[in-house]
BALO-974750 format. One line per 10 residues: number of its first residue (from 1); for each residue y negated, x, z negated of C-alpha. Coordinates in Angstrom, 2 decimals, always signed. Each point is the difference from the previous one (the first is absolute). Example, Ala and Ser with C-alpha at 12.3 -4.5 7.8 and 13.67 -1.06 7.14 Angstrom:
// residues 2
1> +4.50,+12.30,-7.80 ~ -3.44,+1.37,+0.66
// end
This chain:
// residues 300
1> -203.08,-69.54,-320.43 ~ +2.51,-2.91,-0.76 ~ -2.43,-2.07,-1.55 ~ -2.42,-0.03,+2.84 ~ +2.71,-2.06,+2.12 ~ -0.20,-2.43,-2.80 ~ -3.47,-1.09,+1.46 ~ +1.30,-0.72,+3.54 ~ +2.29,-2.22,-0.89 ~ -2.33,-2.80,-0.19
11> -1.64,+0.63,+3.72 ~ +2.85,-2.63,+1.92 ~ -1.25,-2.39,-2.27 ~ -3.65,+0.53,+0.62 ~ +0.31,+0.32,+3.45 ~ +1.77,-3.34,+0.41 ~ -2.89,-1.56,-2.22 ~ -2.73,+2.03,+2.41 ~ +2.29,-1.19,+2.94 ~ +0.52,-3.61,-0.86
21> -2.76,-0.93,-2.58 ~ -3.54,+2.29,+0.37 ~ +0.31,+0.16,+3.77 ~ +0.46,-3.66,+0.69 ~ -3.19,-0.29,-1.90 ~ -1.66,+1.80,+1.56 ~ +1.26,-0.53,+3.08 ~ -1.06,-4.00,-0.75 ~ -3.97,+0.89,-0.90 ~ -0.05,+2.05,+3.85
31> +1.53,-2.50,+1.61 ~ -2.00,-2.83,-1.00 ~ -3.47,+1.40,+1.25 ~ +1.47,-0.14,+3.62 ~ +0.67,-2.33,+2.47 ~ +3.68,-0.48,+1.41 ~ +1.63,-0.71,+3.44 ~ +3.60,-0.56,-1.46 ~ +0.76,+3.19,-1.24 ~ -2.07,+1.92,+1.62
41> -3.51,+0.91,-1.80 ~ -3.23,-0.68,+1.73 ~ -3.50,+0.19,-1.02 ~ -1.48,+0.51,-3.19 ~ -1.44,-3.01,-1.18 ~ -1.21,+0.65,-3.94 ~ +0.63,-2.71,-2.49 ~ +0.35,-2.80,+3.00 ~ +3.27,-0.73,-1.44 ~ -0.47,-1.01,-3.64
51> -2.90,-1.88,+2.04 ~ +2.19,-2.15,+1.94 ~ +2.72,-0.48,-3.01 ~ -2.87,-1.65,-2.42 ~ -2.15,-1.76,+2.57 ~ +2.03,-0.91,+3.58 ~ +1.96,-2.78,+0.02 ~ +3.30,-0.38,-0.26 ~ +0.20,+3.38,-1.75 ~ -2.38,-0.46,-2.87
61> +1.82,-3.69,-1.04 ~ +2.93,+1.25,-0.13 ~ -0.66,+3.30,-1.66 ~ -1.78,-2.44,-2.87 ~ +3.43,-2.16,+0.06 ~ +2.10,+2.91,-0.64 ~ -2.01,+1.27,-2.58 ~ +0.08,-3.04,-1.66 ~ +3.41,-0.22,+0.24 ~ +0.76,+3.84,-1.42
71> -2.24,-1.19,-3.18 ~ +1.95,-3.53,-0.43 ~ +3.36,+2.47,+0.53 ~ -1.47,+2.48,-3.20 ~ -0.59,-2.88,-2.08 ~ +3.06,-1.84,+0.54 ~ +1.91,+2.57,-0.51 ~ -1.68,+1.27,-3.25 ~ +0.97,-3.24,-1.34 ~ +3.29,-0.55,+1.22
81> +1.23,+3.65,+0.26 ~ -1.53,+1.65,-2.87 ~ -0.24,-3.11,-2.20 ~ +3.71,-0.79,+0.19 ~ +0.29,+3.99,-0.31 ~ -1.39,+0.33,-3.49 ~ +1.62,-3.42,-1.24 ~ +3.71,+1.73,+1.31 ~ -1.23,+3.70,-1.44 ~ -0.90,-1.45,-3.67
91> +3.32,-1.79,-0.21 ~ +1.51,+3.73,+0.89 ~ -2.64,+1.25,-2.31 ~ +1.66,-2.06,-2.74 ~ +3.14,+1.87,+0.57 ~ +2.64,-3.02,+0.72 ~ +3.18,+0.05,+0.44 ~ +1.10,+1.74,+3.63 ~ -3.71,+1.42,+0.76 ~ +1.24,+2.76,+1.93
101> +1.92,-2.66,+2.55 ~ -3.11,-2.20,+0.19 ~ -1.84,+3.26,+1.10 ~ +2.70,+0.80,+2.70 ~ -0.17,-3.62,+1.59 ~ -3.81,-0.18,-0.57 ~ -0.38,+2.90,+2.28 ~ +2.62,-0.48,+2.61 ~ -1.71,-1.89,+2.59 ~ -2.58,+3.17,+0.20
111> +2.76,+2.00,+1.43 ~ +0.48,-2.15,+3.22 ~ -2.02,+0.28,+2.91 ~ -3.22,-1.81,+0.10 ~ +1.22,-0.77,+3.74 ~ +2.94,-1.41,-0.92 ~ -1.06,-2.27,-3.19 ~ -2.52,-1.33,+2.78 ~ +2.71,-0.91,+1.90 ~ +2.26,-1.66,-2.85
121> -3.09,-1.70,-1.29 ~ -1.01,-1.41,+3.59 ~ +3.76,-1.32,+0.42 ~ +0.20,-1.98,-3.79 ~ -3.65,-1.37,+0.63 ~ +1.25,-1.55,+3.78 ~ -0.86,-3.58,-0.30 ~ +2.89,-1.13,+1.67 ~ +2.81,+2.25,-1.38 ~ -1.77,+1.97,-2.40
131> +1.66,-0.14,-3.47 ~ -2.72,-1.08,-2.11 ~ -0.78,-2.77,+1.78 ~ +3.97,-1.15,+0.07 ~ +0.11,+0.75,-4.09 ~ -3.10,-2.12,-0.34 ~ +1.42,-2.84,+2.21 ~ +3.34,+0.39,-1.84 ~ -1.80,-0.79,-3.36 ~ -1.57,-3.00,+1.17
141> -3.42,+1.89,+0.38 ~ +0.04,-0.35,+3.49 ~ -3.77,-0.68,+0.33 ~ -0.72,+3.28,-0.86 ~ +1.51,+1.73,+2.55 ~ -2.28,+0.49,+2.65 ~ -0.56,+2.90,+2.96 ~ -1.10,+2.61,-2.45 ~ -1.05,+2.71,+2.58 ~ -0.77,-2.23,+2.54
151> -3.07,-1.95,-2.43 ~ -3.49,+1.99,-0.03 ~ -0.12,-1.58,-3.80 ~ +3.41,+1.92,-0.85 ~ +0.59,+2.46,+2.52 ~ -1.90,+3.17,-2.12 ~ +1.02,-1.01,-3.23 ~ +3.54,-0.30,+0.75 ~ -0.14,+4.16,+1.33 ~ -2.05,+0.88,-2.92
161> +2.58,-1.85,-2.46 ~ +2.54,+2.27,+1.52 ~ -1.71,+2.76,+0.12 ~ -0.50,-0.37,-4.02 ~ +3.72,-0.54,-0.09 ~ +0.77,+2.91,+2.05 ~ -2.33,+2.08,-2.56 ~ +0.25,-1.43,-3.38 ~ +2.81,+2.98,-1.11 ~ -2.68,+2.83,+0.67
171> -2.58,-1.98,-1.80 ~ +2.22,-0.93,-2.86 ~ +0.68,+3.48,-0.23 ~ -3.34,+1.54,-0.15 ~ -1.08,-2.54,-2.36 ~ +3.13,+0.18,-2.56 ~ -1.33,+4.44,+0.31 ~ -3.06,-1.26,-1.60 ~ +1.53,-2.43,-2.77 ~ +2.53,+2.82,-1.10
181> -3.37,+2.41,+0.09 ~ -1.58,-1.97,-2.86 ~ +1.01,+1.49,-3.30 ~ +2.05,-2.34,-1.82 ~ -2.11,+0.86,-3.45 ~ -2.71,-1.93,+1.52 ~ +1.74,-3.18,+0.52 ~ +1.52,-0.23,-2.79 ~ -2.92,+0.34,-2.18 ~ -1.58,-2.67,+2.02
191> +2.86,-2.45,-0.64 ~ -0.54,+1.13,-3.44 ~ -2.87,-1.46,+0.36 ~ +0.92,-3.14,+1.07 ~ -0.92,+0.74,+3.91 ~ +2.60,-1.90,+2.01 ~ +0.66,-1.76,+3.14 ~ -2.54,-0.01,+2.39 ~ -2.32,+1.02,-2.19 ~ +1.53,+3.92,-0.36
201> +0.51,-0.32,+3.65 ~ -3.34,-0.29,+0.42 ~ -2.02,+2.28,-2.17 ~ +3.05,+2.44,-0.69 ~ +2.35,+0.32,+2.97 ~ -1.96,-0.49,+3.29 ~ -2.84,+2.99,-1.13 ~ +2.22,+2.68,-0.89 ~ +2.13,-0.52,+3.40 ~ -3.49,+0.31,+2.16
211> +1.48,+2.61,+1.81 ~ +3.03,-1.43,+0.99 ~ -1.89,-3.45,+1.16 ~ -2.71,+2.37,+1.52 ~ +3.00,+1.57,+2.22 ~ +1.23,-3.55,+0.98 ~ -2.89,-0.94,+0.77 ~ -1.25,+2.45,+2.60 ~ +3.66,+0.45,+1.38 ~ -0.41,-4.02,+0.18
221> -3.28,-0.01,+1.73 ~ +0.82,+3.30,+2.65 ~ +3.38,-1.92,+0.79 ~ -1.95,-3.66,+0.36 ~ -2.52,+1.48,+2.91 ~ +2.84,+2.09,+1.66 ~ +2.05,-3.05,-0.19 ~ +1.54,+0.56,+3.17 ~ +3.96,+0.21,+0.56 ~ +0.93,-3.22,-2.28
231> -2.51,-1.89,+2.43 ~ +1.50,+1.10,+3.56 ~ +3.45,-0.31,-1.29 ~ -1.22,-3.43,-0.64 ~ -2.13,-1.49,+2.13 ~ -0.27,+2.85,+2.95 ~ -3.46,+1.27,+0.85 ~ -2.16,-2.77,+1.07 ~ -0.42,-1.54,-3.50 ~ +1.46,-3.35,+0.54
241> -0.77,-2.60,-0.66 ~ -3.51,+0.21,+0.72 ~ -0.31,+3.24,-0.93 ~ +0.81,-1.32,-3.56 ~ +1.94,+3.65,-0.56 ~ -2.26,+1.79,+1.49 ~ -0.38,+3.28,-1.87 ~ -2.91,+2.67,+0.72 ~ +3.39,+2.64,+0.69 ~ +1.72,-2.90,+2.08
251> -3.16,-0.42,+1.68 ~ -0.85,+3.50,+0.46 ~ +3.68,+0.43,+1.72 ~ -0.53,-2.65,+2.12 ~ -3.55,+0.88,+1.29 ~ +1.15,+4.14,+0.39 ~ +3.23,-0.47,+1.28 ~ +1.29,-3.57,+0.70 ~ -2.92,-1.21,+2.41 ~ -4.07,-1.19,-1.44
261> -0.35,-3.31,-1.13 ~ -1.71,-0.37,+3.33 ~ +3.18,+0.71,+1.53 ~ -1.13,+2.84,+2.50 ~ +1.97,+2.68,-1.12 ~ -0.01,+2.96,-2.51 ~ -3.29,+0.77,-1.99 ~ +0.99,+3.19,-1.80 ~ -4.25,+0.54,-0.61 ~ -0.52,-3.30,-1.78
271> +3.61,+0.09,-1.82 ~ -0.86,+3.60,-1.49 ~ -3.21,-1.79,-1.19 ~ +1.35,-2.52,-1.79 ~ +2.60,+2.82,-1.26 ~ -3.08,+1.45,-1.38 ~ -1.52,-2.99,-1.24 ~ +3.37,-0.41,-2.21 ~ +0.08,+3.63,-1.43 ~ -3.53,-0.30,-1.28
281> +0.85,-3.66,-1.80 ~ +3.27,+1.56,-1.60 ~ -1.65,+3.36,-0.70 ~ -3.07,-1.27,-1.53 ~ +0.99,-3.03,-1.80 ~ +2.83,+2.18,-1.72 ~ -2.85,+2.29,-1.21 ~ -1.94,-2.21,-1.07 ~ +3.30,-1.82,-1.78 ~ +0.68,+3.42,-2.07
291> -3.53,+1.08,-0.53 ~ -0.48,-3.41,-2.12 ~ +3.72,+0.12,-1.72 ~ -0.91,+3.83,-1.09 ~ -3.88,-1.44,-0.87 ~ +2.09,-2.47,-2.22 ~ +1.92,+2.41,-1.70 ~ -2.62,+2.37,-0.68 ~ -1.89,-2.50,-1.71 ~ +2.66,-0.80,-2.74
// end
């Protein structure tokens, strides 16, 4: 009889992921085959929704914008993020002196709030005050600084730069689980060898951590198209400049919630479709991500 309360005591948790997960799903795919007056659910109108997001102007430009935008934000941040990530994990890897204190500072930006690096971020970038530009002006590199956030050319960068900084611990540590997962037999016998540098980076190191990088990468590519907090904290909700930060979540926020780009109120009906729209990318390019890493592995 005592063991049967043992399986209860995971029901909170699964109703909070029913509550606050599977129903808002759901809740998106109904709510996107109807027409809305504010908040208050009209007709039935089929797919007239995904319609107007691909093919009615302004809605289908700037739907393509942001989703040009979330792919620009993946691959940036792959480079800069996970790049510096596995450069930083290695040198761990290596086991230098004071690892465990490079670890802790590594990953102590993740444990403030996204909010509030947004905040700090948006205060050192100000052009006028900021303290970038004032370091680069004290070094005599003054015609560098320039109106980061304020420049279409700069403005996304700069937030995905910080987001990488902001994130770089938690890659660094997933990563550095991989290099301590390759048995240390291996390597050696390939140095025996006379497989160095690069060159046991290449063929040695990288495809016996697959599954770390595989981790990274999807975490990497789910964050990039959710990219959402970093970017308000930032640069609010309209995208500025120019809807240069303009994210699919940043514009799904401000088409549900914050007014339509037409500027006629709420559209909850054509929000929840492009809430949809972003599940399926996420969902099905993730798939299709793992189904080809496990392909991969199954052939060697």
């Amino acid at each position: 009889m005592k063991r049967s309360w043992i399986h209860l005591f995971p029901v909170p948790a699964l109703a909070f992921y029913v509550l606050f997960i599977v129903y808002p799903i759901f809740a998106a795919f109904g709510y996107s085959f109807f027409d809305w007056q504010g908040l208050k659910r009209g007709a039935f109108i089929g797919l007239d929704n995904f319609v107007t997001l691909f093919t009615v102007e302004p809605f289908n430009d700037l739907f393509w914008n942001a989703l040009k935008n979330n792919v620009f934000y993946f691959v940036l941040e792959m480079i800069a993020q996970n790049g510096i990530a596995f450069v930083l994990a290695y040198i761990l890897y290596t086991k230098i002196k004071g690892a465990q204190w490079f670890k802790i500072a590594f990953f102590l930006p993740r444990l403030l709030s996204v909010i509030v690096v947004g905040f700090l971020w948006k205060l050192i970038l100000n052009p006028n005050f900021g303290v970038l530009n004032v370091v680069l002006k004290k070094a005599g590199l003054g015609e560098w600084a320039q109106p980061w956030l304020g420049d279409p050319s700069t403005a996304l960068v700069s937030i995905i730069l910080v987001n990488s900084w902001f994130g770089i611990g938690f890659a660094v540590l997933i990563l550095l689980a991989g290099l301590q997962g390759i048995p240390n037999e291996i390597v050696e016998a390939a140095k025996l060898d006379g497989v160095r540098g690069f060159r046991l980076i290449r063929t040695i190191i990288i495809p016996m951590m697959m599954q770390s990088i595989t981790i990274i990468t999807v975490f990497t590519f789910i964050q990039a198209f959710e990219a959402f907090e970093l970017v308000y904290a930032m640069q609010g909700s309209q995208g500025e400049p120019y809807h240069s930060t303009d994210t699919l979540a940043v514009y799904f926020y401000r088409t549900a919630f914050g007014g339509n780009s037409g500027g006629d109120g709420l559209a909850i009906g054509l929000g929840s479709a492009l809430a949809v729209v972003m599940f399926f990318i996420i969902a099905a390019l993730s798939a299709a991500y793992l189904n080809f890493v496990r392909s991969k592995e199954v052939e060697h």
